[in-house]
C-alpha positions as CSV (number, residue, x, y, z in Angstrom):
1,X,11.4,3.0,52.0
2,X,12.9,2.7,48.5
3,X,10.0,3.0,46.0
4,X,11.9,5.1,43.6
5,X,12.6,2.1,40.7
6,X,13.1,-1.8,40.9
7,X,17.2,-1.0,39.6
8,X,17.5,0.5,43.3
9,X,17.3,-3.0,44.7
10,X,20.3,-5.0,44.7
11,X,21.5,-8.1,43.7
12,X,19.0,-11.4,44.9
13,X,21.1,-13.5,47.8
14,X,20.9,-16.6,45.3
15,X,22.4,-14.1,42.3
16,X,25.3,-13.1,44.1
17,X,25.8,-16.8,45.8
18,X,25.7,-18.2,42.2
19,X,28.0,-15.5,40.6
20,X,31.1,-16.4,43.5
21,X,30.3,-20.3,43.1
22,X,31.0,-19.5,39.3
23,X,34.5,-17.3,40.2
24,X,37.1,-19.9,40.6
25,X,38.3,-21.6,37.5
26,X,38.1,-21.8,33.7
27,X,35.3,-22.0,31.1
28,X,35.3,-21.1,27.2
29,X,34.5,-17.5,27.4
30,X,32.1,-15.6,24.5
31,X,29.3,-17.9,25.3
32,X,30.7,-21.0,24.8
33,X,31.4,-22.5,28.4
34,X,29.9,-25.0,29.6
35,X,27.5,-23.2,31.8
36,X,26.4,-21.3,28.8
37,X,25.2,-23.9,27.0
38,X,23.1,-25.3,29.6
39,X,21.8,-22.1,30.5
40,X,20.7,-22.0,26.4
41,X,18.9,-25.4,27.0
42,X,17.1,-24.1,30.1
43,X,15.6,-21.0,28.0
44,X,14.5,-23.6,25.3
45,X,12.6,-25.7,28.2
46,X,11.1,-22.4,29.4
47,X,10.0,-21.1,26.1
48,X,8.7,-24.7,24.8
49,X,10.8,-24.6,21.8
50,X,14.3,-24.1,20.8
51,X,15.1,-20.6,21.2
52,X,18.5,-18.6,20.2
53,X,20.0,-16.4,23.2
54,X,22.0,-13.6,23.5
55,X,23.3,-12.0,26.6
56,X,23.5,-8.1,26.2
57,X,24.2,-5.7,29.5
58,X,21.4,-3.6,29.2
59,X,17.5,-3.4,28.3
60,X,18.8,-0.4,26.1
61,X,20.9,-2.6,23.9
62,X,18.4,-5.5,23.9
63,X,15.8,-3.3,22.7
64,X,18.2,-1.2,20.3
65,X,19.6,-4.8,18.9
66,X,16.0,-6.6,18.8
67,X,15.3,-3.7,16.3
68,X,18.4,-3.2,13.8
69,X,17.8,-7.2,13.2
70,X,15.0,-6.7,11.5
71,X,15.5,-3.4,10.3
72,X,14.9,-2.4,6.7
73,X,15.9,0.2,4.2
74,X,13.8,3.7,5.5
75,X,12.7,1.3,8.5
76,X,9.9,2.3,11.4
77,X,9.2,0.4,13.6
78,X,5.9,0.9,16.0
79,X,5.6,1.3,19.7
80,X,3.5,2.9,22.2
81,X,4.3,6.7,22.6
82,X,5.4,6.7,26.2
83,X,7.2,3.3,25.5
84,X,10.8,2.8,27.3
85,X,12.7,3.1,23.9
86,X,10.8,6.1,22.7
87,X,11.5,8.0,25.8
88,X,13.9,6.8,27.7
89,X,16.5,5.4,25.6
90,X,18.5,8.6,24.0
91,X,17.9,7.1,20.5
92,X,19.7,3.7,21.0
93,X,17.1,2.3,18.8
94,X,17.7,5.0,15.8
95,X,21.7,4.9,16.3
96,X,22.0,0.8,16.4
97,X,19.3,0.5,13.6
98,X,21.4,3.2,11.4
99,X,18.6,5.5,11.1
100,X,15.5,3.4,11.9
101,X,13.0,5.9,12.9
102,X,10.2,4.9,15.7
103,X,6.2,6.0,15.3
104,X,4.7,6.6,18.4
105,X,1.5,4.8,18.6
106,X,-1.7,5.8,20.8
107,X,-3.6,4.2,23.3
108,X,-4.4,5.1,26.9
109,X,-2.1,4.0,30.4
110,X,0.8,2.7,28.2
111,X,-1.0,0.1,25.5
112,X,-1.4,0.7,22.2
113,X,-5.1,-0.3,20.8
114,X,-5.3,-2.5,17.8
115,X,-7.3,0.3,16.1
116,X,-4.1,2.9,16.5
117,X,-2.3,0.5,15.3
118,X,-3.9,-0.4,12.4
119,X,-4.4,3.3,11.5
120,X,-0.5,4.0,11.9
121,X,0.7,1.6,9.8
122,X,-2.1,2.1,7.1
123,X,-0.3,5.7,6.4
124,X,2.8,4.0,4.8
125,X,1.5,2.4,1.3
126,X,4.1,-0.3,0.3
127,X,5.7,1.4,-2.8
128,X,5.7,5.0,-1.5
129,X,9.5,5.2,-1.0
130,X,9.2,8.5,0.1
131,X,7.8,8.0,3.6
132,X,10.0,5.1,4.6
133,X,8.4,1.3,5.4
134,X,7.2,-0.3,8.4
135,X,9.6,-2.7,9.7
136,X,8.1,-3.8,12.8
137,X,6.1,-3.6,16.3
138,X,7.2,-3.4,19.2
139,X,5.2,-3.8,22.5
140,X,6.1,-3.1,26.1
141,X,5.2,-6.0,28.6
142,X,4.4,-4.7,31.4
143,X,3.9,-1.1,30.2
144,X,5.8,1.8,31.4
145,X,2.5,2.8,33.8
146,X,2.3,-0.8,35.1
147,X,-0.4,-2.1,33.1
148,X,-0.3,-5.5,31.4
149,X,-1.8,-6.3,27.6
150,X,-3.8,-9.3,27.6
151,X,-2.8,-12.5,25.8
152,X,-5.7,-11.5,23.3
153,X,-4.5,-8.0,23.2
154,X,-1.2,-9.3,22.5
155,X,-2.5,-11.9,19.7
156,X,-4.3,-8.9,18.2
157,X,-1.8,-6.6,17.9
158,X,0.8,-9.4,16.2
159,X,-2.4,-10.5,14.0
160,X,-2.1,-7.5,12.4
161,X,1.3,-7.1,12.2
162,X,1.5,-10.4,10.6
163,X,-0.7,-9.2,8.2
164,X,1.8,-6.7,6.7
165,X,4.8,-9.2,7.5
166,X,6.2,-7.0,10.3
167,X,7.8,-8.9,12.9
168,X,6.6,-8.4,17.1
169,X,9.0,-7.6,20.0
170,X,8.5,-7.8,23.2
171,X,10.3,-5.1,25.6
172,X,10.4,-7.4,28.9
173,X,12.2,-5.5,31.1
174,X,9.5,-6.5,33.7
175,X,8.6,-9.6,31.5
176,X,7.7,-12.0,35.2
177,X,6.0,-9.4,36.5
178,X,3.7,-9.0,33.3
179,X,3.9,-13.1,33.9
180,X,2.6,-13.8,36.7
181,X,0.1,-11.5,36.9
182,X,-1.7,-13.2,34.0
183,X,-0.9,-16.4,35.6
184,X,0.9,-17.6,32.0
185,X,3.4,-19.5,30.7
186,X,6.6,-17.8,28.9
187,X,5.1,-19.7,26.0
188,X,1.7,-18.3,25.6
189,X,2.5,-14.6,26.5
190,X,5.1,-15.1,23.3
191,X,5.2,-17.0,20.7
192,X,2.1,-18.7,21.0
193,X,0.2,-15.2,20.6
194,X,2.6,-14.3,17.7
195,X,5.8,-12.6,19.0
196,X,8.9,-12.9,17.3
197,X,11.5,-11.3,19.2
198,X,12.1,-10.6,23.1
199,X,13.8,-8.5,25.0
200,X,14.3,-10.8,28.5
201,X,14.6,-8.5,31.6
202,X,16.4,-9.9,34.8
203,X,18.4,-7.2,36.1
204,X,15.0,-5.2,37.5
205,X,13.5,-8.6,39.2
206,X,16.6,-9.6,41.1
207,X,20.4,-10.3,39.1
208,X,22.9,-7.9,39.1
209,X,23.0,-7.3,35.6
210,X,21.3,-9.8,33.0
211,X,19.7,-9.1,29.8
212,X,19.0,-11.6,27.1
213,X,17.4,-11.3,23.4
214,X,15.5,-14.3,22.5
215,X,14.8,-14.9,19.0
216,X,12.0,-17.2,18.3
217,X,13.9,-18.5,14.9
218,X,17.0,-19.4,15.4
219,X,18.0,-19.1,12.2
220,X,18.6,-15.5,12.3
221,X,21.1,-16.4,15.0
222,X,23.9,-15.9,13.0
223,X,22.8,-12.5,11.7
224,X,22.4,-11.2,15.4
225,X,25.7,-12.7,16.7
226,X,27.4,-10.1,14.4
227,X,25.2,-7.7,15.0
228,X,25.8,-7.7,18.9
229,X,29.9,-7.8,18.7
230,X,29.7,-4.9,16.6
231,X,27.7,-3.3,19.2
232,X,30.1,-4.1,21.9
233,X,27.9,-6.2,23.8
234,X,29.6,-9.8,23.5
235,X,30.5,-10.8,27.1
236,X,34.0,-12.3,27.1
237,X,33.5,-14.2,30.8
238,X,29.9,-14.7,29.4
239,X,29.6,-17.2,32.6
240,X,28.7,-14.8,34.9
241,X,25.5,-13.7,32.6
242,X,24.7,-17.4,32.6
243,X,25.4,-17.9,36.2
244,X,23.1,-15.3,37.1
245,X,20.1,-16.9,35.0
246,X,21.0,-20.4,36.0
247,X,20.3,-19.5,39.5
248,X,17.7,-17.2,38.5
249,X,15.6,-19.8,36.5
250,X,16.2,-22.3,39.0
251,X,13.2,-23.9,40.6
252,X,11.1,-20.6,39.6
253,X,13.2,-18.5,41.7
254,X,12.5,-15.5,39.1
255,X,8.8,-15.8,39.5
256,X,8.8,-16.3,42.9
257,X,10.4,-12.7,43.1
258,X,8.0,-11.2,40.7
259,X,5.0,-12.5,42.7
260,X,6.8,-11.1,46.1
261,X,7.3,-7.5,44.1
262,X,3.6,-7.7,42.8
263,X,2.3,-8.5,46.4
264,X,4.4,-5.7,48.0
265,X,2.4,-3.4,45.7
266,X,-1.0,-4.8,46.1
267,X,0.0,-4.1,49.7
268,X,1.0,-0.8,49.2
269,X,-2.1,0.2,47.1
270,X,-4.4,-0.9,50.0
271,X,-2.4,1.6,52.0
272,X,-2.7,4.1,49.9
273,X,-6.2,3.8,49.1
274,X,-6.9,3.6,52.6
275,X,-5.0,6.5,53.9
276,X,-7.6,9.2,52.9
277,X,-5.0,11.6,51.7
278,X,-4.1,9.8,48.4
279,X,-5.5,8.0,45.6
280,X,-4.3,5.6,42.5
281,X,-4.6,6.7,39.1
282,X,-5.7,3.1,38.3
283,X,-5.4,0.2,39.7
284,X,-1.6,-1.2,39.4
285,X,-1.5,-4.9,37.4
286,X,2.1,-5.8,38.6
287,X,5.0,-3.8,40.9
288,X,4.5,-0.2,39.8
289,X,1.7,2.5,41.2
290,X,1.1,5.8,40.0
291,X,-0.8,7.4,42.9
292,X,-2.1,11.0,43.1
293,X,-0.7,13.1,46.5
294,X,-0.7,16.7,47.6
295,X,2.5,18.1,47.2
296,X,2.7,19.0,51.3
297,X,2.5,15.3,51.8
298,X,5.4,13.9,49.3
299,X,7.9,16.9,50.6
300,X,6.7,15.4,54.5
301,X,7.1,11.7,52.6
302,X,10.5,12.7,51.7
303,X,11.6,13.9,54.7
304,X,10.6,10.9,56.3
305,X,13.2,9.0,54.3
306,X,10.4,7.6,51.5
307,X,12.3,7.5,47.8
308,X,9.8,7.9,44.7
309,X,9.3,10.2,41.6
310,X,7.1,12.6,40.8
311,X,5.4,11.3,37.1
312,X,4.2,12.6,34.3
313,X,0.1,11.8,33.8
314,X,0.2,9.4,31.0
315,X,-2.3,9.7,27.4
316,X,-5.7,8.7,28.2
317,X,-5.9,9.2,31.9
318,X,-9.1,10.3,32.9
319,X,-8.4,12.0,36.5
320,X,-8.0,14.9,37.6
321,X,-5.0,16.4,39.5
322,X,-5.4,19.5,41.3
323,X,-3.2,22.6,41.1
324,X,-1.8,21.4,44.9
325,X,-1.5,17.6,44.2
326,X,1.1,15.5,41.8
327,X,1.4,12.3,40.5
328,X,4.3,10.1,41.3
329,X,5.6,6.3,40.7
330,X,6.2,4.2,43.5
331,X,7.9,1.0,42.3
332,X,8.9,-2.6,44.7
333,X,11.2,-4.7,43.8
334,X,12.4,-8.6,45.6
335,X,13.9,-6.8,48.0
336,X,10.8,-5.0,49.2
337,X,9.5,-5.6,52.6
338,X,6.3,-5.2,54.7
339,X,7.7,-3.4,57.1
340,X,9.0,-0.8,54.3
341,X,5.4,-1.1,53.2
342,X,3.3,-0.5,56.1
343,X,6.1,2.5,57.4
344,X,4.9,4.1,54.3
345,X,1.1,3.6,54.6
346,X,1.1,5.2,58.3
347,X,3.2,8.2,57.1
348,X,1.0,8.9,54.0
349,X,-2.1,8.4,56.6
């Protein structure tokens, strides 16, 4: 019963087949192989547009990267305050930007609201050198708590970004499960609602390790490619990035895991809600659930063989957790079964 984190789960079957298909032989390394290239084309048909692509090993560096290429003199750049790269990422953001600094942004169960928004970046006037400049925003999608912005939401927040000339990322380290649970196209949760810049998780729904920034204009392409080698992320055998995302992207394969993981904690929310002895802190949008137990029942969880971590309650929860119960994340993955599932809804009942 592994509900501690989706980077528990291993490598997807059709990963690791496509990874030892792709061992044998020779290709241009540093992303120009064959395999690369068609790869490149695939994320253009996905996105609806031509797109520039850049492998990276981590969500860290995709993040950190997406960030120093727009960064400016005395930059900031806007994100939730309990986003990943704000609390999780040991100032990759500041030390790859050069000294970019990041302003945490309100808004309750992981989203920023438009009005936070608005009234953090209307504390830095243009010309006040002083203070620094606002360089651009950043949204997580899905959120660290498992929520989801809406496509509006999404189009609101850029709108006013746009309106100060900052350019939108997207962390999408759980970017299909933020898909399919709006029932989207890569196009419309991007792009088409005004995002400029995404951070393209794989390594959480599936591949072993495969991270992409996608850059809406692809004339900052160059900029970027220097950018990355000087950050040590340019992938000599850069085939085995691409052959994890060629069999990823194949047929839908990656949303067909993301709908599995989503299902498994649907599943596991009815259990929960149904066991009498726990409750959600809200209703989970795609893979990760944030329930409320009493602390006797997670160490007799534990025991049991059950993996999860107590959580922090995040800004603008509205619950109440007594001095006996915690809150903890449960998280599935691809690799998540029923069986794991339903083991863990007759322990917690």
């Amino acid at each position: 019963m592994f509900f501690a984190s989706d980077n528990w789960a291993g490598a997807h079957p059709k990963i690791a087949a496509a990874l030892s298909a792709n061992a044998a032989g020779f290709d241009a390394p540093y992303g120009n192989g064959g395999l690369d290239q068609s790869v490149a084309e695939r994320f253009n048909e996905l996105f609806e547009r031509e797109v520039a692509v850049f492998f990276v090993a981590t969500g860290t560096a995709a993040n950190a990267l997406s960030l120093a290429s727009v960064n400016r003199p005395g930059g900031i750049a806007f994100c939730h305050r309990e986003a990943h790269m704000i609390e999780d990422e040991c100032g990759a953001p500041e030390y790859l930007t050069g000294g970019a600094r990041l302003c945490p942004v309100d808004g309750p169960l992981g989203k920023m609201t438009a009005e936070n928004l608005e009234a953090a970046l209307s504390r830095y006037e243009p010309e006040f050198v002083h203070s620094g400049q606002p360089m651009a925003v950043s949204l997580t999608q899905a959120t660290e708590v498992g929520t989801i912005y809406s496509l509006d939401e999404i189009e609101a927040l850029a709108a006013i970004a746009k309106k100060r000339g900052l350019p939108v990322h997207m962390d999408g380290a759980r970017f299909a499960n933020a898909l399919v649970s709006l029932d989207a196209t890569p196009a419309e949760m991007t792009w088409k609602r005004g995002v400029d810049i995404v951070s393209f998780g794989g390594t959480k729904n599936g591949c072993w390790c495969a991270e992409a920034v996608i850059l809406f204009d692809p004339s900052k392409a160059r900029e970027f490619g220097f950018l990355r080698k000087r950050a040590a992320q340019l992938f000599s055998k850069s085939r085995f990035i691409s052959a994890q995302f060629d069999a990823y992207l194949e047929d839908g394969h990656w949303l067909e895991t993301a709908r599995h993981s989503n299902a498994m904690a649907a599943r596991l929310a009815t259990a929960i809600n149904a066991s009498g002895k726990a409750r959600l802190g809200w209703q989970p949008r795609a893979n990760e659930l944030f329930p409320i137990i009493a602390k006797e029942t997670v160490e007799k969880l534990e025991t049991a063989g059950a993996a999860f971590y107590p959580w922090n309650a995040p800004q603008g929860f509205a619950g109440a957790i007594g001095p006996h119960e915690t809150m903890c994340r449960l998280v599935t993955s691809f690799a998540t079964t029923q069986e794991e599932v339903d083991r863990f809804g007759e322990l917690i009942a």
